[in-house]
C-alpha positions in Angstrom: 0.0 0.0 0.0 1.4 3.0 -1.0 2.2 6.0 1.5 -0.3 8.4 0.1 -3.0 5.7 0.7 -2.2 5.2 4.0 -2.4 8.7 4.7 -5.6 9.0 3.1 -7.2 6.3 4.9 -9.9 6.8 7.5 -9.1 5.8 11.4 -11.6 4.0 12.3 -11.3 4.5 15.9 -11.2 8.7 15.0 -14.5 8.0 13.0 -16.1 6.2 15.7 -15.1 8.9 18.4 -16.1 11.4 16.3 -19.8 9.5 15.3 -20.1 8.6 19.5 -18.5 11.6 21.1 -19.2 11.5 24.9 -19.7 15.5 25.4 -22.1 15.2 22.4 -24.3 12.6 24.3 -23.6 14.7 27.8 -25.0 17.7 26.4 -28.1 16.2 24.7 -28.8 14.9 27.8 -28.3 18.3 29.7 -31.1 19.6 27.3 -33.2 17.1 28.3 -32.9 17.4 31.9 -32.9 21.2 31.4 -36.3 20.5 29.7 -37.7 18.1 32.7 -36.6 20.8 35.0 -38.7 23.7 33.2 -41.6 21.6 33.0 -41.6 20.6 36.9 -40.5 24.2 38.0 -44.0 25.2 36.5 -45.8 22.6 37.9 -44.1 23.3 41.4 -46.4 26.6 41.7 -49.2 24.6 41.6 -48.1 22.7 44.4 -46.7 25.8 45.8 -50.8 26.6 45.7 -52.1 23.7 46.8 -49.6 23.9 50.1 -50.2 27.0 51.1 -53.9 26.6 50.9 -53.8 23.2 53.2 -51.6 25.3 55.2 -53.5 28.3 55.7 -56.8 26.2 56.0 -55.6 24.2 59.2 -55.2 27.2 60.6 -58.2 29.8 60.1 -60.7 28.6 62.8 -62.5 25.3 62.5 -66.3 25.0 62.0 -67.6 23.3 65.1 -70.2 20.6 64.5 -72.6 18.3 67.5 -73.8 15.4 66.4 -75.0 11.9 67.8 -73.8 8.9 66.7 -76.4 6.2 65.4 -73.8 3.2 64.9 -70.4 2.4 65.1 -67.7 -0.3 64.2 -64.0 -1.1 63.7 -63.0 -2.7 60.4 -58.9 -3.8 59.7 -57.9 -1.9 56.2 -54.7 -2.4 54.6 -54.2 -6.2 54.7 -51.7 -7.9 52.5 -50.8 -12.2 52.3 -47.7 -12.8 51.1 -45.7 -16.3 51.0 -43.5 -15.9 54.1 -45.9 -12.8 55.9 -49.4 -11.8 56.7 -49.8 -8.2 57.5 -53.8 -8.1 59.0 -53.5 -4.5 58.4 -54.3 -1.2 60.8 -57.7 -1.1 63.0 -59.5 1.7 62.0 -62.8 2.5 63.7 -66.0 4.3 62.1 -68.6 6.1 63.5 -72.1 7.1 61.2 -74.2 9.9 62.1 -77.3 10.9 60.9 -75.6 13.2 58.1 -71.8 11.4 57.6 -70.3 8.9 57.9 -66.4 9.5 59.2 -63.2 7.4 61.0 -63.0 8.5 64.4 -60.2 7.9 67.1 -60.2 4.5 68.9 -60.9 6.4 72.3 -64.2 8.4 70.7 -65.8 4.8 69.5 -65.0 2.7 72.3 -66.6 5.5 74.5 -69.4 6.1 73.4 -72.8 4.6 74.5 -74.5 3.5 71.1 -77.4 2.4 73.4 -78.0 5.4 75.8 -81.2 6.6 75.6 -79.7 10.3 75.8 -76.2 9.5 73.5 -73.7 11.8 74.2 -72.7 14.7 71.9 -70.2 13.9 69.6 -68.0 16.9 68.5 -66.4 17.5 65.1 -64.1 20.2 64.1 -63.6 20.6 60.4 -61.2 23.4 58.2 -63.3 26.0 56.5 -62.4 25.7 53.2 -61.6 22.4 52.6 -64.2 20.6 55.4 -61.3 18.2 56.7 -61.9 16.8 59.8 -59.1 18.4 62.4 -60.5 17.0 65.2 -62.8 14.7 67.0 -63.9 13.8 70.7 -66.9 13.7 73.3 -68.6 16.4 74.7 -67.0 14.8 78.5 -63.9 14.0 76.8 -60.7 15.7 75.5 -60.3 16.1 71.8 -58.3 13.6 69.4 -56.5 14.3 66.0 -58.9 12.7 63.6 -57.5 9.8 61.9 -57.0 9.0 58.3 -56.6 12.7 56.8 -53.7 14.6 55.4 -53.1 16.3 59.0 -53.1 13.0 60.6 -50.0 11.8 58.8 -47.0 10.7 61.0 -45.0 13.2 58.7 -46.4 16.4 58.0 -46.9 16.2 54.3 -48.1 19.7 53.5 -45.4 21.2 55.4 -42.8 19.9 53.4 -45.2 20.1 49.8 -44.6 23.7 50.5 -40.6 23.9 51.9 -40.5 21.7 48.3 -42.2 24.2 46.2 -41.2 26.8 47.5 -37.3 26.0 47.3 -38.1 24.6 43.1 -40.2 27.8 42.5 -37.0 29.7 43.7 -34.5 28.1 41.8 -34.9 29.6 38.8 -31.4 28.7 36.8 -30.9 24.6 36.0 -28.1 23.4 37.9 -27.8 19.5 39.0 -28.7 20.0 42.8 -31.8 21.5 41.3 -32.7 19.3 39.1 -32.7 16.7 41.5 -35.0 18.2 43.8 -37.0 19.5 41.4 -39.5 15.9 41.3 -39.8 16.0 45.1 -42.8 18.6 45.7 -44.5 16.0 43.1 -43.4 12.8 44.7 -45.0 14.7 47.9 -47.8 15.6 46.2 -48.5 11.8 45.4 -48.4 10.6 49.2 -50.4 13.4 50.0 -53.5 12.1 47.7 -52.5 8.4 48.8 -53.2 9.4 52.4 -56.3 11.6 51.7 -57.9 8.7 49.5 
């Protein structure tokens, strides 16, 4: 093979560097996640919304209602079989009055007289705007967080939706600390309708 030729000749490994460059694929995939970030920056002030209104509901004051209970019961929710475990799931207990029915707290139910002839008043305190139940108890009896609601959460999810949204609605440039934080006010938003359903 003549000199020339071998001159002329294409590298093979130059071509495929040059068809597969690394910084090529690393800044296609910046625009991308420069994209994603746009798209759940936008979406964060709605959750930056939906926060502050949970938020600010909890706290304007709570519509008071008295009512008697006609019936109550406890029902396990949440059970799963698996081959090595049985999980009988958590106790929840119910209480139906003549206009809702509602979970209650265990000490509400299990003090009540369902048979009195005079039942006792049973006392519900709800947000304004949303009509979540805040509280619940007996009209001789302290007051109990009401179970199964967004409030009732071990971990309080609408405070941290709104730290969340708040910190991705703030971060205007892309950078990757931000763009990893940016799915968390959604990936809060998503527990926060699992435990309100």
């Amino acid at each position: 093979m003549e000199p020339s030729d071998m001159t002329n000749r294409p590298n093979d490994e130059t071509t495929f560097y040059k068809k597969g460059d690394p910084q090529s694929y690393i800044n296609e995939n910046i625009g991308w996640q420069k994209s994603i970030f746009r798209f759940f920056r936008r979406l964060s002030f709605l959750f930056l919304a939906i926060a502050t209104l949970l938020v600010i509901d909890f706290y304007l004051p709570s519509i008071i209602i008295k009512e008697t209970a006609i019936e109550g019961w406890q029902q396990r929710e949440g059970a799963t079989r698996s081959l090595k475990n049985y999980d009988p799931g958590k106790l929840v207990s119910y209480m139906r009055t003549k206009d809702f029915t509602i979970a209650v707290p265990h000490p509400v139910h299990l003090n009540y007289d369902y048979y009195s002839d005079e039942k006792p008043i049973v006392i519900f305190e709800f947000t304004p705007i949303l009509k979540t139940a805040k509280a619940i108890g007996l009209s001789n009896y302290e007051m109990y967080p009401a179970p199964k609601t967004i409030y009732s959460f071990g971990i309080p999810l609408h405070y941290l939706l709104l730290v969340s949204s708040l910190f991705t609605v703030l971060r205007k440039n892309y950078s990757r600390l931000n763009y990893s934080l940016c799915f968390l006010p959604a990936l809060l938003f998503s527990a926060l309708i699992l435990v309100a359903i």
